[in-house]
N, C-alpha and C positions, 0 to 999 in steps of 0.2 A: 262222329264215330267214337270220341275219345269221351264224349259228355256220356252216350248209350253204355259203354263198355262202362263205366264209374258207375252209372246207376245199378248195374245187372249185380258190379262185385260188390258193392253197400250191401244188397237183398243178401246176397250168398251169404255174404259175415252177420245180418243180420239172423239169418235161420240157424246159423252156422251157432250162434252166443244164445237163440233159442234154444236150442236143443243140447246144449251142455246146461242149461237152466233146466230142462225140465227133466234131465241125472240126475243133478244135486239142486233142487229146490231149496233146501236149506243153506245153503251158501249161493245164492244167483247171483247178487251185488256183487260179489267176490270173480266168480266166473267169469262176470262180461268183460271184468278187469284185467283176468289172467289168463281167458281162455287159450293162451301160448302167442310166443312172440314171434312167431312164423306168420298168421295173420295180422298180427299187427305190422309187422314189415312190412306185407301184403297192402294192407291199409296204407301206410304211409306212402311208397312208390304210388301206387293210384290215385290218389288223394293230389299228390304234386305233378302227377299227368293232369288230373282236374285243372290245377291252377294254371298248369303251363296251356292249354285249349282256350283258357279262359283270356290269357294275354297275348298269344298271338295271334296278328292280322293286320284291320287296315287301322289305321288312329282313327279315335273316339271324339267326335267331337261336342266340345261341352262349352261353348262361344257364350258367352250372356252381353247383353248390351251396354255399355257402360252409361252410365248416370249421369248428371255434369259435375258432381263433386268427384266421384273416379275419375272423369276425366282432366280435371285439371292435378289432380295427384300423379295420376301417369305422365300429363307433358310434364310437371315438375319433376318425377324420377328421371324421364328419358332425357331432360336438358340436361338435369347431374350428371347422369354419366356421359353425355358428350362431353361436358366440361364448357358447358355455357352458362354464364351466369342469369340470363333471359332469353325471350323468343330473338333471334336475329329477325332485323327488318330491311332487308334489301331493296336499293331502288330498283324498279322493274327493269329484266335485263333487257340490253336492244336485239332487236332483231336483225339480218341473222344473226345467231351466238358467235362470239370472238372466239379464237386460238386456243383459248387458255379454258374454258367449260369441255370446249369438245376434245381435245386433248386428257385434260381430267375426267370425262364422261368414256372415252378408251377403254380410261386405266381404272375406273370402277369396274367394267363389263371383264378388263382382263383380271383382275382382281376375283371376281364374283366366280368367272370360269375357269379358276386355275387348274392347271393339269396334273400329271405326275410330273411334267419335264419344267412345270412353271412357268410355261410362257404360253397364252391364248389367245386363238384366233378368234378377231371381233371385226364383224363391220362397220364402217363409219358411217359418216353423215353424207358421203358420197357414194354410198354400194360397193365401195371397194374391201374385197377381205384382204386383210393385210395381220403381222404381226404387232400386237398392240404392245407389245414389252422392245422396245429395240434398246440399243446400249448407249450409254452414258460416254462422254468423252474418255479416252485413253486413260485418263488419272482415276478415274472411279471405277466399280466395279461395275458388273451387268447391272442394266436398269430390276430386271426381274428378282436380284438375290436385295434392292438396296430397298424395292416395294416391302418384300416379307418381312424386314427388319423392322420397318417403319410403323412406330402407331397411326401418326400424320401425314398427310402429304398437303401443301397449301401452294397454290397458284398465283402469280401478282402481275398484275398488267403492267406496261410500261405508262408511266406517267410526264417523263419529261423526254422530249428528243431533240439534240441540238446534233448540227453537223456542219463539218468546215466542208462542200461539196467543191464542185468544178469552177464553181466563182471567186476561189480564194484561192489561196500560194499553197503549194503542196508540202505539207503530208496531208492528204484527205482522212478524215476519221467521224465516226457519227459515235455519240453518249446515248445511253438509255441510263432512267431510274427508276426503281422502285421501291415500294415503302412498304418497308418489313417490320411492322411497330406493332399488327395485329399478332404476334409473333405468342405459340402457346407457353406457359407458364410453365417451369417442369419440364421443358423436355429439351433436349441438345438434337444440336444440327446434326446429322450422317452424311447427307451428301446433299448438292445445290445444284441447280442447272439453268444456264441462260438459254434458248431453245430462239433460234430466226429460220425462217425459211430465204430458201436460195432460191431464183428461178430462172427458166435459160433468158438470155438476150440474145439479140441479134450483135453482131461486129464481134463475138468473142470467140476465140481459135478453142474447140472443144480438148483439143488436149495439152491448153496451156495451166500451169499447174498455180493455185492461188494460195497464196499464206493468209490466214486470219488467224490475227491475234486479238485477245480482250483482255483487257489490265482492268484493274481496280484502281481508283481516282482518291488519291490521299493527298492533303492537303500541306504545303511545305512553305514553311513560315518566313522560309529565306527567299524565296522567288516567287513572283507573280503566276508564272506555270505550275500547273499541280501536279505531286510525284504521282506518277506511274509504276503499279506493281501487275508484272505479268499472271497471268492467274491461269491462263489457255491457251494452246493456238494449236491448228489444223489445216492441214494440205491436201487440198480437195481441188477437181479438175472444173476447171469453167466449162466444162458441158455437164457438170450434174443438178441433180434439180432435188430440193427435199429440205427436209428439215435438219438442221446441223447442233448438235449440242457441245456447249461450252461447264466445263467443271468451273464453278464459281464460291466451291465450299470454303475457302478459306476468306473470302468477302463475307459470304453470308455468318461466319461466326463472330466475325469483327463485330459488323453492323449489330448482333446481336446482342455482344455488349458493350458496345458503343454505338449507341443510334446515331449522334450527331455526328459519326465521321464517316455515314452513307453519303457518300457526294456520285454513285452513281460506277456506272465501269464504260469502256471505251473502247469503242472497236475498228482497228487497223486492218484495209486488204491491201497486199505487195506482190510483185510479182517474184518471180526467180530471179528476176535482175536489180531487185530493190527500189524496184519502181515503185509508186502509191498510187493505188487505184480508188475511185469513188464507191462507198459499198452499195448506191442505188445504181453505178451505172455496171456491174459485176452481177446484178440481179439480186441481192441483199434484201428482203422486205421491208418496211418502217411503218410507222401509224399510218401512215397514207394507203397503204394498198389494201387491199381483202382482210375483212374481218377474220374471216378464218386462219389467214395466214399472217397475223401483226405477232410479232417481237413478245415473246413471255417469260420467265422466270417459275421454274418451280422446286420447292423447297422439302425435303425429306425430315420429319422428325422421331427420335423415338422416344420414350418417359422415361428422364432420367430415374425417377421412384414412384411407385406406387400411391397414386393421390387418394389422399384421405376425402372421405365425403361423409358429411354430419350426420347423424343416426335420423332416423324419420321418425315422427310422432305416431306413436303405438293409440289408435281409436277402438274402444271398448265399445261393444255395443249396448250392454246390460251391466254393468258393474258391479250391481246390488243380489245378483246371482251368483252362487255360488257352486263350483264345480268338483267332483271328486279328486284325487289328486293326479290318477290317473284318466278318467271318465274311462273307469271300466264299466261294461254294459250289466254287469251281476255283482248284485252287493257282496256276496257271496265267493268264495275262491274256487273259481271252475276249473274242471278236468282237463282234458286234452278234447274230448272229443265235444263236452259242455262251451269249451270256448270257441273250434271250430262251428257250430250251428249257431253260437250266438253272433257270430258276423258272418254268416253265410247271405245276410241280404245284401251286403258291399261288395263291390265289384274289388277284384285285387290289382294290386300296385303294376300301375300302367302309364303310359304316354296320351295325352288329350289334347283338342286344340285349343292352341291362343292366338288369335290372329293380332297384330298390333298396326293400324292402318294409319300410316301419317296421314292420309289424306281427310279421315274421318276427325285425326285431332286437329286439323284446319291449320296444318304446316305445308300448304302444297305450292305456297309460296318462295318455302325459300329452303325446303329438301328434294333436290334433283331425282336422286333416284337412293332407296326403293319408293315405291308407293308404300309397300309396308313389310312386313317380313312374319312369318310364324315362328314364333317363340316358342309355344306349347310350354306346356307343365306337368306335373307329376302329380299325380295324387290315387288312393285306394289301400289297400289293408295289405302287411304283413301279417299273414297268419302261419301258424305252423300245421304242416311241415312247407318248406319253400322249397321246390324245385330250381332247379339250372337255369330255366328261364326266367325266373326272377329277379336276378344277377345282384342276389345276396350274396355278401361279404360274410365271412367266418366267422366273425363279431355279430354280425347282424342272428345268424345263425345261434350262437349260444347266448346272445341275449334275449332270445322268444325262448329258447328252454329254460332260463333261468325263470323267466317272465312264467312259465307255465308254471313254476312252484310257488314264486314268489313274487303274484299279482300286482300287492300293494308295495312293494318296493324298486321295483324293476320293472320299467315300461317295455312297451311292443317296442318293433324297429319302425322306422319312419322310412316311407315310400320317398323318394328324393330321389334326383340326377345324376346317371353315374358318368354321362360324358355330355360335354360340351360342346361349341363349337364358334365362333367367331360371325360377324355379320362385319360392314363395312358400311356406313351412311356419306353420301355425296351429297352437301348444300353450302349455299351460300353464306358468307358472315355479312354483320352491317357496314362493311364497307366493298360486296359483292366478290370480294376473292370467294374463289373455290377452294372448300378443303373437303379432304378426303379422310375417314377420320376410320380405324379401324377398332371395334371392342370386340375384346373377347369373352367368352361365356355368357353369349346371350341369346342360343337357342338349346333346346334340350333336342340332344338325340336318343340316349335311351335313361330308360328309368330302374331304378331296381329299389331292393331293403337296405338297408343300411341303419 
């Protein structure tokens, strides 16, 4: 409707600038120029209905295949900005997936489907909807406000487990360790968490009330025994069942500038009577039981500064060509209405797609999830005049009118992103931790002049 109605009022102005020419034949040049600025306003409003019909709908899509020189240019961008200095090589995970993938596979999907309220309902790996954001021990904030902070989130399996159980002198207590040395460059801890499932047994009174405590394992040069520093603890009833999280942030920063004083953290269960109880015979998990449910640690980071990344080498296709300064399409200084026909074959400044397919750049090894994500980009003509739907800037705006006097001095506006938006990549590194890695501004939502 909007294309037929442009075409009808173009004829009308065109009979309209005829017929003041054949008045004054001796001045017609002059007429079609002056013929009054009530039409040309005219012109203009319709003109920018044009454009606006022209850009609104569905996205355009303008996908081409990539080459295998593109594509090893793109995995080499897309590793920059993860901040990998290579492809990771994971050894193949086992089957089923541990604790600590599907956990971090969660908190991708709660991540991906945030709400207004910030916290998403996702299914697991057992069909149960549940809330995938729960809270952090008492010391930390909600898990959901310490997510949105975070650039990083990184997973660590428990590697060492010793424990003084029912066959030695009480106090009972079981160690877990982990090694945080793959640990990102740039960025500071926000918050830590040691994460065990609890599960019922049988012999235990459901409303007897359990203390667990977890200390940090620091080494003390006077004694055989190594100091204990409390970091946690929680009073939970021996009939619950679930996963228990432990604040471990002030371990995790140590470790992180001091690796060699990671000797691991320590975990005490008591009663109300200061009894010591076994953590496996309380229903505690440890490497031994269900994959799903083994003993994790996961770690919050955000960038402390903005990391610099080396400029890319700029590839000329033609060098020995030589280009106007602007590549105006008329040697010549065109009009208002000489410049709109002389790009009337370009589509104007729009949204197109880009689809970007890890799995196509042959990472499906060791990036969980997405498969890929649309990026899309920008491209097509600011012309003047620019309607509302163009989501020209006032600058973009008086530099096409400058540009319309003064061609060779003063470029067009450049079609570019006027909003952003963030993506989130879940994969493995080469020592199989799960990290969760969030970048911002790297899909285009809308496009405009600028």
């Amino acid at each position: 409707f909007i294309d037929s109605l442009c075409a009808e009022k173009l004829e009308l102005l065109d009979q309209h600038s005829s017929h003041m020419c054949s008045r004054r034949r001796h001045s017609c040049g002059t007429s079609r120029r002056t013929a009054g600025q009530w039409w040309i306003f005219q012109l203009v409003v319709f003109l920018a209905l044009c454009a606006c019909g022209q850009t609104q709908g569905t996205t355009h899509s303008s996908f081409r295949r990539l080459s295998g020189r593109e594509k090893k240019e793109m995995q080499r961008e897309i590793l920059s900005i993860l901040g990998l200095p290579g492809r990771p090589r994971p050894h193949p995970p086992l089957r089923p997936p541990s604790s600590a993938p599907l956990f971090m596979l969660d908190l991708y999907h709660a991540v991906s489907a945030e709400g207004d309220d910030g916290i998403g309902l996702v299914q697991n790996h057992e069909g149960v909807i549940h809330a995938a954001l729960p809270t952090l021990s008492t010391h930390t904030p909600p898990l959901g406000t310490v997510v949105s902070e975070a650039d990083t989130v990184m997973s660590f399996v428990n590697l060492v487990e010793h424990e003084r159980d029912l066959l030695h002198p009480r106090p009972y207590w079981k160690e877990f360790r982990f090694d945080l040395t793959p640990l990102p460059q740039g960025e500071t801890v926000t918050a830590a968490e040691f994460r065990i499932y609890k599960t019922l047994t049988m012999g235990q009174r459901a409303n007897r009330t359990l203390h667990i405590s977890v200390y940090e394992i620091q080494r003390d040069k006077r004694h055989r025994e190594p100091e204990l520093v409390l970091l946690d603890m929680q009073s939970v009833p021996a009939g619950q069942e679930g996963w228990l999280a432990f604040d471990v942030t002030s371990a995790s920063n140590r470790w992180l500038l001091h690796p060699r004083s990671n000797l691991g953290i320590r975990l005490y269960v008591e009663t109300e009577e200061d009894r010591s109880l076994s953590a496996a015979w309380v229903g505690l998990v440890g490497r031994r039981g269900p994959r799903s449910k083994q003993p994790f640690m996961v770690t919050f980071f955000r960038a402390s500064q903005i990391p610099c990344r080396p400029p890319r080498a700029v590839r000329h296709n033609n060098p020995r060509k030589k280009k106007n300064k602007y590549d105006l399409p008329h040697p010549n200084r065109p009009g208002i209405f000489d410049q709109h026909h002389a790009n009337s074959g370009r589509q104007a400044c729009k949204k197109h797609e880009l689809y970007v397919s890890f799995s196509d750049l042959g990472w499906k090894d060791w990036v969980l999830a997405p498969t890929g994500y649309s990026a899309y980009y920008c491209d097509g003509e600011c012309d003047y005049p620019l309607g509302s739907c163009m989501n020209a800037t006032n600058h973009a705006m008086i530099q096409l009118v400058v540009h319309l006097i003064k061609p060779d001095e003063v470029p067009k506006a450049c079609c570019a992103p006027t909003k952003l938006s963030p993506i989130s990549v879940l994969f493995y590194d080469d020592n199989n931790n799960v990290i969760l890695k969030k970048h911002r501004n790297m899909v285009v939502k809308t496009c405009g002049c600028l």
